[in-house]
C-alpha positions as CSV (number, residue, x, y, z in Angstrom):
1,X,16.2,177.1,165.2
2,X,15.6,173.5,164.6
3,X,16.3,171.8,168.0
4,X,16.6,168.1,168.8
5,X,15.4,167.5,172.6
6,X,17.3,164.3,173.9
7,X,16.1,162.5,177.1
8,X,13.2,163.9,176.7
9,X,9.6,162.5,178.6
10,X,5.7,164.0,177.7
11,X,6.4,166.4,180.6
12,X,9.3,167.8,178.8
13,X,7.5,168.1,175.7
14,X,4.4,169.8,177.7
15,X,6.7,172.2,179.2
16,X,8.9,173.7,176.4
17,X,6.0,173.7,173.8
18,X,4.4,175.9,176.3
19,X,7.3,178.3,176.8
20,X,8.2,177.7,173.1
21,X,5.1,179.7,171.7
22,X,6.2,178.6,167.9
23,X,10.4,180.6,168.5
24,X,11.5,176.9,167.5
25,X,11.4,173.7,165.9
26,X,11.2,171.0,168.3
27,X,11.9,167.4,167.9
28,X,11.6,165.1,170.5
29,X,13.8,162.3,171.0
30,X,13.2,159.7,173.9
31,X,16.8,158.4,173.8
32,X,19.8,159.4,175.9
33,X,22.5,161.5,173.7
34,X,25.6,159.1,173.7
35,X,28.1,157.6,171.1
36,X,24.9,155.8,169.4
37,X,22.0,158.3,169.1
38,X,24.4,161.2,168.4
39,X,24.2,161.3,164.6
40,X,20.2,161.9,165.0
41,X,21.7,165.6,165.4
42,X,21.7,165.5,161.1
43,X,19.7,168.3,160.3
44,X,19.6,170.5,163.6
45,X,20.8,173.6,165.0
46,X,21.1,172.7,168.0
47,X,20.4,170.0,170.4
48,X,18.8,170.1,174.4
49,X,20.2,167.6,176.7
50,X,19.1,166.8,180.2
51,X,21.6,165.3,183.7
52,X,22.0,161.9,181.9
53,X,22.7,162.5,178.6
54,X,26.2,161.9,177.2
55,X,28.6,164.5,175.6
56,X,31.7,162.8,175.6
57,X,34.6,163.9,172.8
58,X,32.7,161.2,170.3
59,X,29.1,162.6,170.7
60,X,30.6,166.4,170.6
61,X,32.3,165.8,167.4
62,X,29.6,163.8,165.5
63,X,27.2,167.0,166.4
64,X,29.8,169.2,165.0
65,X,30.2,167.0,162.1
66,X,26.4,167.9,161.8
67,X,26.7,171.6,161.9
68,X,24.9,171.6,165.4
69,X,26.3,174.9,166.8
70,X,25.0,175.0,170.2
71,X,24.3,172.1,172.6
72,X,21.3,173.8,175.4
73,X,21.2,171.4,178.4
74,X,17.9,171.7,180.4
75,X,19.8,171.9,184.1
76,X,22.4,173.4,186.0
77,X,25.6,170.9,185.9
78,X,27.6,170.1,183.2
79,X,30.0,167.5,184.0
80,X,28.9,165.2,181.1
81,X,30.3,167.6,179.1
82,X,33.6,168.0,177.3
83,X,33.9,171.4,177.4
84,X,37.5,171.5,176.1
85,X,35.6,169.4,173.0
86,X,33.2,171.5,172.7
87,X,35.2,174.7,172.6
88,X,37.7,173.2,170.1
89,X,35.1,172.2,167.7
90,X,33.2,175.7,167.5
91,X,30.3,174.4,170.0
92,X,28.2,177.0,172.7
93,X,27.3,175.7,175.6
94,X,24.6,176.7,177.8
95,X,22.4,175.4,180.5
96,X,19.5,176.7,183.4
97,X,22.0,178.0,186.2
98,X,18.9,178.0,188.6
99,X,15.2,177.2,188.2
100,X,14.0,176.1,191.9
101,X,16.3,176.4,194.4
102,X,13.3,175.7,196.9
103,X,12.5,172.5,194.9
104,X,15.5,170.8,195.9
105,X,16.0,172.3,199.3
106,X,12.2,170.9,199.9
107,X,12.6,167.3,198.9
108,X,16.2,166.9,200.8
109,X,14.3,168.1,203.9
110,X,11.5,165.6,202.7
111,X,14.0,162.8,202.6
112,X,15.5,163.6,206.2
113,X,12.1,164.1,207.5
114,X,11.1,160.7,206.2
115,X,14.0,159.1,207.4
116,X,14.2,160.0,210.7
117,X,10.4,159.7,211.9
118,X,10.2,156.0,209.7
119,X,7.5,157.7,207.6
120,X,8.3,155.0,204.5
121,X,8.2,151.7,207.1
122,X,5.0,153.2,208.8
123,X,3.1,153.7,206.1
124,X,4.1,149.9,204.4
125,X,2.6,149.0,207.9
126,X,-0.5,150.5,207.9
127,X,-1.5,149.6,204.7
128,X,-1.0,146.1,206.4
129,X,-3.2,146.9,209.5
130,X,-0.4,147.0,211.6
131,X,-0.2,149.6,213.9
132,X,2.8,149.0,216.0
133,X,5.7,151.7,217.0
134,X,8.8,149.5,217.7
135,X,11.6,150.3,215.2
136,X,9.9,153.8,214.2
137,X,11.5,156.0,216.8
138,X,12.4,159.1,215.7
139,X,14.6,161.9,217.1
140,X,13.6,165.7,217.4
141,X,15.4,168.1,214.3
142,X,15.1,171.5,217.2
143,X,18.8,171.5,218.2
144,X,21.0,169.3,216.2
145,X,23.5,170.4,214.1
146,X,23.0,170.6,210.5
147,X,26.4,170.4,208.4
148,X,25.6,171.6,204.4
149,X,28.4,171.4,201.9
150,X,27.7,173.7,199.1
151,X,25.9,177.2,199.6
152,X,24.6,178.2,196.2
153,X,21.7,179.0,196.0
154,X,20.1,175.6,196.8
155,X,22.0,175.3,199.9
156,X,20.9,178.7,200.9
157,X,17.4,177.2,200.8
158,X,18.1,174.2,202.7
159,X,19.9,176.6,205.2
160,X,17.1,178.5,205.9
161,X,14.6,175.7,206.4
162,X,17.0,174.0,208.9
163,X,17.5,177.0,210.8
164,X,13.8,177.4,210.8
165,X,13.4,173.9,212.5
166,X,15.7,175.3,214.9
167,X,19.1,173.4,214.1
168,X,22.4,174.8,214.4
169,X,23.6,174.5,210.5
170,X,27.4,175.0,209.7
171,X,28.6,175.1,206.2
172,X,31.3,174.2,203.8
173,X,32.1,175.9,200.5
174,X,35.5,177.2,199.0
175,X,33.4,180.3,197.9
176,X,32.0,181.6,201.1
177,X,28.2,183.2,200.3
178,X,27.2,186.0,202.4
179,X,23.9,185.0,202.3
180,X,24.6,181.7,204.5
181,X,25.8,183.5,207.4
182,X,22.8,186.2,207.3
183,X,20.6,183.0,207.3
184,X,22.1,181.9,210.3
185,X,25.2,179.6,209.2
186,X,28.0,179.2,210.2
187,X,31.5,178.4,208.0
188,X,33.4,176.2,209.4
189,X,36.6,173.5,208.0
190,X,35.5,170.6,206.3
191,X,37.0,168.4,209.4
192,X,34.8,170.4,211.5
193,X,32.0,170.0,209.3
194,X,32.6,165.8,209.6
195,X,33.3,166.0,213.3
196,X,30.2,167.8,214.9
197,X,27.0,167.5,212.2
198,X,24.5,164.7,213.2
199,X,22.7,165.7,209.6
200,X,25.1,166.5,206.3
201,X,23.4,167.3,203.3
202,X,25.1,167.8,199.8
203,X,24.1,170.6,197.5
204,X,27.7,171.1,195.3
205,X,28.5,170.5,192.0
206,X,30.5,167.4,191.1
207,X,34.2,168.3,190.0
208,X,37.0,166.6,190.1
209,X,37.4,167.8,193.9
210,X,34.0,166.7,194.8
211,X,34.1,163.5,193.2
212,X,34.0,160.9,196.2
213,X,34.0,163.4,198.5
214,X,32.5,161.2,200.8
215,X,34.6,157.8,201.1
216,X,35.9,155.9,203.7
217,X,38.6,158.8,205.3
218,X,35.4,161.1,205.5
219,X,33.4,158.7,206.7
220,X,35.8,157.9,209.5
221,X,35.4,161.2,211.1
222,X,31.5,161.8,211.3
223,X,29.2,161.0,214.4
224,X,28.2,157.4,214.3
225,X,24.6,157.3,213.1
226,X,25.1,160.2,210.6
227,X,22.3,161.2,208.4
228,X,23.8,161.7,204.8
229,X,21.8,163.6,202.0
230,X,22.5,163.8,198.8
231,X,20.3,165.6,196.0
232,X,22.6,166.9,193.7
233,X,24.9,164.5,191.9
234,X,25.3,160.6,192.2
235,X,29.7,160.8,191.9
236,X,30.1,162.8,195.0
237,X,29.6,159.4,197.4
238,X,31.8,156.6,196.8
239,X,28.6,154.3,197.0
240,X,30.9,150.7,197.9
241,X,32.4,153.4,201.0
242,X,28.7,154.0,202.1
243,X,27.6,150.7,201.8
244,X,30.1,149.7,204.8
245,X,29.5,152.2,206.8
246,X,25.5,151.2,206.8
247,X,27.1,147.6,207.4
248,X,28.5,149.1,210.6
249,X,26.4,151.4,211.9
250,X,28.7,154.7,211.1
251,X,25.6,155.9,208.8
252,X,22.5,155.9,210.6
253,X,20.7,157.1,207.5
254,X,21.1,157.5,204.2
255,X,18.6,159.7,201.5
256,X,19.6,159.7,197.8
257,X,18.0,161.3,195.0
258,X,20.8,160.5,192.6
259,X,23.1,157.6,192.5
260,X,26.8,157.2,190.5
261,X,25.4,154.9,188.2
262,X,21.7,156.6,187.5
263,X,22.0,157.1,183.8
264,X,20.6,153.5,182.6
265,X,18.5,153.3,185.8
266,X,16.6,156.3,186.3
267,X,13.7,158.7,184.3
268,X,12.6,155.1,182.9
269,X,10.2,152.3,183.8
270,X,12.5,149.2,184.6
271,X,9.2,147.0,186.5
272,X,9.7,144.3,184.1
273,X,13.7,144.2,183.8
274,X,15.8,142.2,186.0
275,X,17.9,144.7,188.1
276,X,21.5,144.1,187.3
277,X,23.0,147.1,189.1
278,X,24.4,144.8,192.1
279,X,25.7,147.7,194.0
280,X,22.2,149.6,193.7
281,X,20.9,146.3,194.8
282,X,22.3,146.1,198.1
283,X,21.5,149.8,198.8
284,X,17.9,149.2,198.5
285,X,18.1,146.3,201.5
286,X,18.6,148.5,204.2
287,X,15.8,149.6,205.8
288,X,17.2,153.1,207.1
289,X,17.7,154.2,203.2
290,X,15.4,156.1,201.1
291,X,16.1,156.4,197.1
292,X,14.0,158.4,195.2
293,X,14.5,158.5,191.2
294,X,16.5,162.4,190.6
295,X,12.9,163.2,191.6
296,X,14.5,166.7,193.7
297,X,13.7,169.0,190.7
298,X,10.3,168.0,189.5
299,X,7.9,170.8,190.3
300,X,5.7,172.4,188.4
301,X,7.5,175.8,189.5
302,X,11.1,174.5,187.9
303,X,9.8,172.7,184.9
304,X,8.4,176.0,184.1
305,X,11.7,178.1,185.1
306,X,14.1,175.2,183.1
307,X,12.0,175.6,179.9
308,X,11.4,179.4,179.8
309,X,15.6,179.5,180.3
310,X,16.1,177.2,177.7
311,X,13.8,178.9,175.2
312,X,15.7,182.5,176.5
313,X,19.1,180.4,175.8
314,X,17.9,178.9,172.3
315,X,16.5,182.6,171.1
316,X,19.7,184.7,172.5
317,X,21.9,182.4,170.5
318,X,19.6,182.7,167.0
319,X,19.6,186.1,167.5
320,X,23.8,186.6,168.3
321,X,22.5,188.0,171.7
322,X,25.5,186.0,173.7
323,X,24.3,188.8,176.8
324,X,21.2,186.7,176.9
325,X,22.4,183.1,177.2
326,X,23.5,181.6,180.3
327,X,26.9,180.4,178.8
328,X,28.8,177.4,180.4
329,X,32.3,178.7,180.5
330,X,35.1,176.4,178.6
331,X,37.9,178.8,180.4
């Protein structure tokens, strides 16, 4: 198949030329998929899109105006697709359901680690030949209690390293997983959840239910101080809501790996470009948040899984195997 990688960066390239083995032929685009790069699709069979990249109604029908029959995105989430567009116009859609769960359980756990002993501030201090404690107190993880909303497989993960630092975790997901309770979580309401966790870590997708899930009436109900995590999507924080509650105190700390508005900030050197983002701005003044740039996935282990699925995606579908593509469902 003749495949047209959007988003794409040299590791990308790197990675699917390895699992590639000469299946398909690549071309690499360094542009986001959206309304204006959508009709570099001429010519393709298919196109690979990553977390960023835009598949509105426009872009979908431009690609099938191409004859681009299947759009392969290169992670798990697909809410930048239209998959009632896509559908209509005749288009597959498939994606990596899982590549490292441990990947982005590791790097939450990174960010609350950091957070909590001042790891970001000590270092700045060092490197200035200061060597002073006050404002780096930290707090011992052994016997707080851990709320996680979402227990996929990634939360599973983040579970288990919790439990392992010997928190109390409780859990939140309208499809209980067996697995979290034999880790050692326990379900409990999403009020409950608010009420008693000193640490809440996202790991759902973002649906319309999700979307904002944290805002101001959620907010209201947690522990003053709260650590918040989120490593899976940007939408699931009302960003303004969280930006008064650091004003106040209610959040204590605050780790992002994505952020609402990521898609013309991150995956790109900005050094030399005035940052307009005035939200973003005044997240990155606070000294008890940590941002890191949708960094969660990027190990060796899941560049490796996401581009041996894709390849497995890209071949099932030349092949009219659908038993070996990991559709995205349109129902």
């Amino acid at each position: 198949m003749k495949v047209a990688v959007f988003s794409s960066k040299p590791y990308d390239k790197t990675h699917l030329e390895n699992a590639n083995q000469g299946q398909h032929e690549f071309t690499f685009f360094e542009p986001h998929l959206d309304e204006q790069t959508a009709a570099l699709s001429a010519g393709f069979d298919a196109v690979c899109c990553f977390v960023n990249d835009t598949l509105s109604a426009e872009v979908i029908d431009t690609l099938a105006n191409n004859q681009v029959q299947l759009i392969a995105l290169r992670c798990a989430g697909f809410n930048n697709v239209d998959l009632a567009q896509a559908e209509k116009r005749g288009l597959t859609v498939a994606r990596v359901p899982e590549y490292s769960p441990y990947a982005v359980a590791e790097h939450a756990v990174a960010l609350a680690m950091s957070l909590n002993r001042n790891l970001h501030r000590a270092h700045n201090r060092v490197r200035e030949n200061d060597y002073s404690l006050h404002g780096l107190l930290g707090f011992d993880m052994h016997g707080k209690t851990v709320g996680v909303i979402g227990t996929g497989k990634i939360g599973i993960a983040f579970i288990r390293i919790m439990v392992g630092f010997g928190c109390r975790v409780i859990c939140s997901d309208p499809y209980p997983n067996p697995e979290a309770e034999h880790a050692g979580a326990q379900y409990v309401s999403l009020d409950t959840l608010w009420s008693d966790s000193d640490i809440i870590s996202l790991h759902c997708p973002l649906v319309p239910a999700t979307r904002h899930l944290i805002n101001q009436d959620s907010l209201s109900q947690m522990k003053p101080g709260v650590m918040l995590l989120n490593t899976s999507r940007g939408a699931l924080i009302d960003t303004q809501a969280v930006i008064d509650a650091l004003k106040t105190g209610q959040i204590g700390y605050l780790g992002l790996d994505v952020y609402e508005e990521e898609a013309d900030l991150f995956f790109e050197d900005n050094s030399n470009e005035i940052l307009r983002d005035d939200t973003f701005a005044r997240l990155l003044t606070f000294k008890n948040v940590m941002i890191t740039g949708h960094q969660a996935f990027f190990t060796n282990e899941a560049l490796s899984a996401i581009a041996r699925v894709t390849i497995e995606n890209l071949s099932g579908f030349a092949e009219g195997k659908p038993e070996r593509i990991c559709l995205v469902s349109t129902s």
